[in-house]
N, C-alpha and C positions, 0 to 999 in steps of 0.2 A: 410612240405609244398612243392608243385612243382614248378618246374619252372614259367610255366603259371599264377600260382595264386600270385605266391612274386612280378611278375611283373606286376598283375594287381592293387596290392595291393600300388605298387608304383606309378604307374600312378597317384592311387586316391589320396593317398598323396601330388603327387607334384600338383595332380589339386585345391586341398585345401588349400596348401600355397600360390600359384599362388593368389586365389581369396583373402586372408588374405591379401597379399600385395597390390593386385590393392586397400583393401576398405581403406588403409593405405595412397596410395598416394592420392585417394582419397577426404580422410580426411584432410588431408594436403594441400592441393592444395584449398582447400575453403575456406583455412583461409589465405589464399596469397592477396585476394583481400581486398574490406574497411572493414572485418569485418565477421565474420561467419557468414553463413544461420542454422536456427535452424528448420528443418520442423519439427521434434519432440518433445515432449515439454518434454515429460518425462526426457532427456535429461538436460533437464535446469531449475533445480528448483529454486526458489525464492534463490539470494545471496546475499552477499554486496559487492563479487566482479565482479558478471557478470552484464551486465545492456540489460534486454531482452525487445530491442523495436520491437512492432509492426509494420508492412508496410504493405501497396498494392503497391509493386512496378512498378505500368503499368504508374507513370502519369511524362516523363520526362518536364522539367528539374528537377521536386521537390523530386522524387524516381523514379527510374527507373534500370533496370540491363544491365551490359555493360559485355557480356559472361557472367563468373562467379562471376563479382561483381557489387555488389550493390552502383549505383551511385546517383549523384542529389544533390541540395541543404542540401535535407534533411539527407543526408546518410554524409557528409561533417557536416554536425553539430550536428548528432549523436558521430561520430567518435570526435570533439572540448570536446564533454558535458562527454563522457567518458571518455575521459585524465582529466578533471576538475574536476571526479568524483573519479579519479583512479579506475576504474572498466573496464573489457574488454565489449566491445559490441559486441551485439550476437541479430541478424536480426531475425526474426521469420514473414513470411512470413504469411497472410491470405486475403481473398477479403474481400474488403472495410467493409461490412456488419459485420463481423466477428470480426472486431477489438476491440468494446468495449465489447462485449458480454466477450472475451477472457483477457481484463483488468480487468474485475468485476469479472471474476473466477480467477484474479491471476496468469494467464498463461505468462506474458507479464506484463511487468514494468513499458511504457509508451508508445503513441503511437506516432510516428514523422513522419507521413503521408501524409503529403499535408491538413490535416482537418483542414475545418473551425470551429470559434467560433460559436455554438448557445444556445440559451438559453434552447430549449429543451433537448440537448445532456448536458447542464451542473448541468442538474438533475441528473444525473448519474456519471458523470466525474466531476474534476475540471478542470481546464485549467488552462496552463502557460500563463503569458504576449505573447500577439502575437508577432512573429517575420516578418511579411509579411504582406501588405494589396495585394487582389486579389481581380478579380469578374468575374464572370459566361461570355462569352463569345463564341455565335456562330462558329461555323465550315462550309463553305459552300462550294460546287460547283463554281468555277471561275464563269461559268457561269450565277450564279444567284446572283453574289454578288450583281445585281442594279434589283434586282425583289421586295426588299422590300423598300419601300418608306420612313417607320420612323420603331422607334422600337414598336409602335403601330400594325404598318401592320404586324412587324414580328412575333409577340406576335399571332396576328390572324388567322397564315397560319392556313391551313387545314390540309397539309402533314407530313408524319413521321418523331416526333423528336427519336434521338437517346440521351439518357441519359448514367450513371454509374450509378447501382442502388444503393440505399443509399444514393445519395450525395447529396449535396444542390444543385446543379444545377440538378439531378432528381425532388425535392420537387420544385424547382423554377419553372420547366416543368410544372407539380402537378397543381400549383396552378393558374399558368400564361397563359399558351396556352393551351386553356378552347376548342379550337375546332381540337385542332393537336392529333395523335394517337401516343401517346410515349412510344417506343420502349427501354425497358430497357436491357442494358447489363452489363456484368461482366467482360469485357478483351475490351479496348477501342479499341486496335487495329483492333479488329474485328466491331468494332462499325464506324471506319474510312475508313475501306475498303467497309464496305457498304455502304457507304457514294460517295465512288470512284467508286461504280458501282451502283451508281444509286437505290439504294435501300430502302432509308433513305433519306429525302430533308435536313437535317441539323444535328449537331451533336453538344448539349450545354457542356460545360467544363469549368475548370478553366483559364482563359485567359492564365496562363503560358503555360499551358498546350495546346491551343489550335496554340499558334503561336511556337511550337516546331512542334508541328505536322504538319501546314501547310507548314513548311518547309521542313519539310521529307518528305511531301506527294505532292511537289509541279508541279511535274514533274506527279502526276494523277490528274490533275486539279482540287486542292484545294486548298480553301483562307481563310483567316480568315474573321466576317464582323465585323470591326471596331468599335464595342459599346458593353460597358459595362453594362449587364444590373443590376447587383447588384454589392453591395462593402462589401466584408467579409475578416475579421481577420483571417489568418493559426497562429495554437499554436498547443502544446502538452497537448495533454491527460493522467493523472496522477487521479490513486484511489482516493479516498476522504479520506480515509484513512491513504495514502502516504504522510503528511505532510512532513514530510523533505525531500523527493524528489522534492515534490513541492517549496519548501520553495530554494532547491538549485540548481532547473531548472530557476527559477526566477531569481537569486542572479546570476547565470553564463550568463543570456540573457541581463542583466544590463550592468556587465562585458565586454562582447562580444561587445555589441551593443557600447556603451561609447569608446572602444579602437579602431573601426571604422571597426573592423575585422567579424561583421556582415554585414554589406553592401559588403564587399570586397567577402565574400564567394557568396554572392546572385549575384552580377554583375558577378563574374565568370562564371555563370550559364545563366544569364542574363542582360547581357549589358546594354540593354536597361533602366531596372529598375530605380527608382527614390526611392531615402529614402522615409521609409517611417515617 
């Protein structure tokens, strides 16, 4: 072999390890934050000691990503429920829509998403005791917060609501603003800066959700408007199947709750809150 080629030969080799080690630190570097991201599934198959919850995590304070980790209420009481479980938790990432479809194929363990209780979704899923009451709550333009008179009139507008599709405040849209043109998205952020440019007259969400936002967005003139228009239960979504998952999601939200260290995670997040 010549010169030319042992040296080209090593190049490729050290370009090889090179990449070996970057997917190394990588790897390592993802599990630094609350808990691995799992984009693969293949990867994580059914254990007893990993615990693979499902997320959307676009909706702070409930799940949302702070760089490479996964933060919020909910990502704080995954990480509780897996020390109680002894098992590692392992995030698996999907849009909203996708989350029970991926519980019912097994992909995913439970889902700790910010989801409400309903009864149509508990045809298909159980649910844990709720940990949270929430409700559907406006996102507006400073400047329009006094254009609607009650929540009649708001219920009435004509102009473009922005939803998360799937969610109960999209079916709340659905069914409630019978004359609005509702605009469904998949990444809210994008759903809030249309919102800041004028695009969109209003943006419906979960109230945590919306007065997080209005505070990061407050400086592009947006406000929250002050009315609840529904009251729903957040809980975990667990197989029908999964009885003892369920049975010790339950028994650790008892737990949690009674030793006062579920209020204390949720006022972390949210101050404001009140037990529920």
């Amino acid at each position: 072999m010549n010169r030319t080629t042992s040296s080209g030969h090593l190049a490729r080799l050290w370009i090889f390890c090179t990449l070996i080690l970057a997917g190394l630190v990588s790897a390592h570097a993802a599990g630094d934050g609350d808990g691995p991201l799992a984009p693969n599934f293949s990867d994580h198959k059914p254990s007893d000691k990993v615990l693979r919850v499902g997320i959307t995590p676009t909706g702070p304070p409930i799940i949302f990503t702070q760089g490479d980790k996964v933060s919020g209420i909910e990502a704080d009481l995954a990480q509780h429920l897996g020390a109680y479980l002894d098992r590692e938790v392992v995030y698996v990432q999907l849009k909203f829509n996708e989350l029970i479809p991926a519980l019912l194929d097994n992909r995913i363990d439970i889902i700790m998403s910010g989801m409400s209780f309903t009864e149509m979704r508990a045809i298909r899923v159980n649910f844990s005791q709720p940990y949270m009451k929430v409700g559907q709550m406006p996102l507006v333009r400073r400047a329009d917060v006094n254009k609607y008179g009650s929540t009649l009139g708001l219920m009435n507008t004509k102009g473009k609501v922005g939803v998360e599709r799937g969610t109960t405040g999209d079916l709340f849209v659905q069914e409630n603003f019978i004359y609005a043109e509702r605009v469904p998205y998949v990444d809210i952020e994008n759903a809030v800066g249309d919102l800041a440019e004028g695009k969109i007259e209003m943006f419906i969400y979960d109230s945590p959700v919306i007065w997080w936002m209005s505070s990061e967005y407050e400086s592009d003139g947006l406000a929250p408007l002050v009315v609840t228009l529904t009251e729903e239960y957040l809980a975990w979504a667990i197989r029908k199947d999964d009885t003892q998952l369920l049975q010790q999601a339950n028994a650790f939200l008892e737990d949690f709750r009674s030793s006062g260290k579920l209020s204390a995670v949720i006022k972390k997040w949210m101050p404001y809150a009140k037990d529920m």
